[in-house]
C-alpha positions in Angstrom: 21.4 7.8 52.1 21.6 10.0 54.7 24.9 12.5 55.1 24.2 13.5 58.5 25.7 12.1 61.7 23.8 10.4 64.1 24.4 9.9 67.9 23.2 7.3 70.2 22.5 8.0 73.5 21.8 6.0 76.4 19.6 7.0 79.5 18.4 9.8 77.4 14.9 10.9 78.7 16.3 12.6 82.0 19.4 14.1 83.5 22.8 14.3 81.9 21.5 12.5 79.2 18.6 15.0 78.3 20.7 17.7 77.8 23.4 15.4 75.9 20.4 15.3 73.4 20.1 19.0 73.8 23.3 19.6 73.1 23.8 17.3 70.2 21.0 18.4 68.4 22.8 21.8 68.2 25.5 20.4 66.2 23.3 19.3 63.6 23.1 15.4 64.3 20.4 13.4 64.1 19.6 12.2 67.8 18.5 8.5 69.1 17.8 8.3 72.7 17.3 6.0 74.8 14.8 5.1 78.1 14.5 2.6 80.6 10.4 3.1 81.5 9.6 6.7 81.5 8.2 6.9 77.6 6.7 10.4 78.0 9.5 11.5 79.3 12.0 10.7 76.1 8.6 11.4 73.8 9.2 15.0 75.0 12.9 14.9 74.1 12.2 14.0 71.7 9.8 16.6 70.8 12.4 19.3 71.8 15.2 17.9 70.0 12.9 18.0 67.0 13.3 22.0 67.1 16.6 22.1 66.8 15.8 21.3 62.7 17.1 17.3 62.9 15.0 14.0 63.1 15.2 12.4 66.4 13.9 9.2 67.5 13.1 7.0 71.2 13.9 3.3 72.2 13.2 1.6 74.8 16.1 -0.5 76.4 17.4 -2.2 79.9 21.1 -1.4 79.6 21.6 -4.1 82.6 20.1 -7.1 80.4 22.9 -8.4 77.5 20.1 -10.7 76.4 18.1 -8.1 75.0 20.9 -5.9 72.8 20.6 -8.1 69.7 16.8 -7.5 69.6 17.5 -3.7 70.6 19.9 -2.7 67.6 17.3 -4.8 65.1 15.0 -2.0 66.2 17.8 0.5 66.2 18.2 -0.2 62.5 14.3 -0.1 61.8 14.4 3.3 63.3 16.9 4.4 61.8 16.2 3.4 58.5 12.4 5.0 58.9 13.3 7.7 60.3 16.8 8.9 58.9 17.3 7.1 55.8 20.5 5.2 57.0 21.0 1.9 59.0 24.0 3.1 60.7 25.3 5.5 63.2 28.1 7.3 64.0 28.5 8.0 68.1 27.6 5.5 70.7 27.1 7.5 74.0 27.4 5.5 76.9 25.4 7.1 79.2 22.8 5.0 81.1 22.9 4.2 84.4 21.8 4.6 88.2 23.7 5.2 91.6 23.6 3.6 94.7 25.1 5.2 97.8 26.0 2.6 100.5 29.0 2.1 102.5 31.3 -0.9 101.7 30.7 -2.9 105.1 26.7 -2.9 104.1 26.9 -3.3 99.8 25.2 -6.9 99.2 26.1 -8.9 96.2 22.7 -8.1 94.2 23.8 -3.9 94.8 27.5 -5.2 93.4 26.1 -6.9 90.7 23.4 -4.3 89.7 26.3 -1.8 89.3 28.1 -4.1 87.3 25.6 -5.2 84.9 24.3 -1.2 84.1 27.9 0.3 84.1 30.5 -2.1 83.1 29.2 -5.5 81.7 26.2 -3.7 80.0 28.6 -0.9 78.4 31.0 -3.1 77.2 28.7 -5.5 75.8 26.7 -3.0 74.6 29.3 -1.4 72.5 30.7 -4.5 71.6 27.2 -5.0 69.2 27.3 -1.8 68.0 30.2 -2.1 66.1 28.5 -4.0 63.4 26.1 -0.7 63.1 28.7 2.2 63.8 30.4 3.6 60.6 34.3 4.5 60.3 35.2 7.2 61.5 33.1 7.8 64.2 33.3 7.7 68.2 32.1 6.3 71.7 32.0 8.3 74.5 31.8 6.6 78.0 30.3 8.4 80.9 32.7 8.0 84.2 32.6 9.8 87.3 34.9 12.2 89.0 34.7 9.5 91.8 36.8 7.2 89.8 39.6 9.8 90.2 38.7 11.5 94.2 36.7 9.4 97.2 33.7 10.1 98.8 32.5 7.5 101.5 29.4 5.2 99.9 30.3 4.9 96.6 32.5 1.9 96.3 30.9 -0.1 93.7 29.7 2.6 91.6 33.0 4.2 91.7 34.6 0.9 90.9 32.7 0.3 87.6 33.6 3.3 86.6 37.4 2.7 87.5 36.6 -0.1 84.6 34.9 1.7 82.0 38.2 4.2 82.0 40.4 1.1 81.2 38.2 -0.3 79.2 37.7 2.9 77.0 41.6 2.9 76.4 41.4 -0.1 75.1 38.4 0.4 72.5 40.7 3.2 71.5 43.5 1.4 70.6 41.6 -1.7 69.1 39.1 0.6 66.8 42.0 2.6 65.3 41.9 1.1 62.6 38.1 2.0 61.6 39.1 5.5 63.0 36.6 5.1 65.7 37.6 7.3 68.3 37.2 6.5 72.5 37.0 8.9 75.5 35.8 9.1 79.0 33.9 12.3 80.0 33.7 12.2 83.9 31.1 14.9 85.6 31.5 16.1 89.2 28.9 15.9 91.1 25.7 17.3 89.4 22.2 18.3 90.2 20.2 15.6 88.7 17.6 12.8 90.0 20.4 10.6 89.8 20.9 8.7 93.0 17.5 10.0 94.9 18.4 13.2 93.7 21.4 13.6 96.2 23.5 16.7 94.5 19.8 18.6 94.2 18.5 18.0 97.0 20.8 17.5 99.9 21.8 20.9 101.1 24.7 19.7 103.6 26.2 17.3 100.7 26.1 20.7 98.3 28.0 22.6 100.3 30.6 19.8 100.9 31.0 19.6 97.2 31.3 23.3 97.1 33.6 23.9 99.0 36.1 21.2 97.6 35.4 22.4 93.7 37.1 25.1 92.6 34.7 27.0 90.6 32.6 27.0 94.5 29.4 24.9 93.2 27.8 22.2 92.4 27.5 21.0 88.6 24.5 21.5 86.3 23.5 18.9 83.5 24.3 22.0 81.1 27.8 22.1 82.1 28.1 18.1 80.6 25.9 18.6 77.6 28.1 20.7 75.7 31.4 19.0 76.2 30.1 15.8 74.7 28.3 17.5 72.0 31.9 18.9 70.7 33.5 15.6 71.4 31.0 14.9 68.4 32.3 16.9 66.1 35.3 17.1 63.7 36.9 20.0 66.3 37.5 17.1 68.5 39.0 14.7 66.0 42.2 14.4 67.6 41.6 13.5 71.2 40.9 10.0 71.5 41.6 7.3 74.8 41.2 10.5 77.1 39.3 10.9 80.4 37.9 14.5 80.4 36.7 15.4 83.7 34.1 18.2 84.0 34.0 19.0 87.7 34.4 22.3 88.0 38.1 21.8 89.6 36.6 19.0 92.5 39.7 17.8 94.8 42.3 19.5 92.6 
């Protein structure tokens, strides 16, 4: 049997999530990802993870469809088996997802329920059926938003499901104490992804908005995500559990 951790990662091909893997790898765990449709994209995390000395491996998974988890963590523990000599994993990161940015007067019901299925009903159902793969001792880390905390206009239902995945993660915390499974919420600022159309990369008059509201005077970069969840991996971190971290750079203080 493997002795090595292993971390699951949601909406891992791209983004936050790609440099989660990064970041991860580091540490010395093993690294599962996840991807919606982009398969060469997660084949070349894959590949890159690889050189960081541990095995690393790619799923395919709609984090929106409930009716497909059982038949995903089947193939979870295939992989895992074949590829790291254990059936079980240790940190389920909750990562996944997509942004829509509409006001509240025009948000239909299908954008509404969209949001909820990826961010809230997806997560919790999500990590509901891992428990039955996850060992003791280990931990889930939920992604939130800073916009759960401050408001920007056109994010009401994105925001919202994040508002729910913070209470939500205080409440795996106190429930999996017993299996010393830890919970936290790491919340990034707005960061210079593709998430959203690419919003915090490309549009210049957003940027400097942000900017000038954070702190630190910039926008976020996946690197500045990466890194914190990576330690909230490892035994250093043992000790914080039901927390919301945000990593914004000091946005709205």
């Amino acid at each position: 049997m493997s002795t090595k951790k292993i971390a699951v990662i949601t909406g891992g091909s791209r983004g936050l999530g790609r440099d989660m893997a990064f970041q991860i790898a580091k540490k010395g765990l093993d690294v599962v990802i996840t991807y919606h449709s982009n398969q060469a994209a997660a084949e070349d995390v894959v590949a890159q993870v690889k050189k960081s000395g541990v095995k690393s491996v790619a799923l395919k998974l709609d984090t929106s469809d409930v009716s497909t988890f059982d038949a995903f963590y089947g193939r979870l523990e295939e992989a895992l088996k074949e590829t790291m000599g254990s059936s079980n994993f240790d940190f389920l990161i909750n990562n996944a997802g997509t942004g829509i940015y509409k006001p509240f007067v025009d948000t239909t019901e299908a954008d509404f329920d969209e949001m909820m299925n990826i961010h809230l009903k997806g997560v919790y159902f999500l990590t509901q059926k891992a428990l039955k793969y996850m060992n003791d001792g280990g931990g889930i880390i939920n992604i939130s938003s800073g916009l759960a905390r401050f408001t920007f206009p056109k994010s009401s239902a994105y925001a919202s499901m994040k508002g729910g995945v913070e209470v939500f993660t205080r409440y795996l915390a106190k429930e999996l104490g017993e299996r010393k499974i830890r919970a936290n919420v790491v919340a990034p600022g707005a960061v210079a992804t593709d998430f959203g159309n690419g919003e915090n990369k490309t549009n210049e008059q957003k940027r400097k908005m942000v900017s000038s509201v954070t702190a630190l005077g910039r926008v976020g970069e996946p690197e500045d995500i990466g890194g914190l969840v990576a330690f909230l991996c490892t035994d250093d971190a043992r000790w914080i559990n039901g927390q919301r971290i945000e990593a914004s750079g000091g946005t709205m203080l």
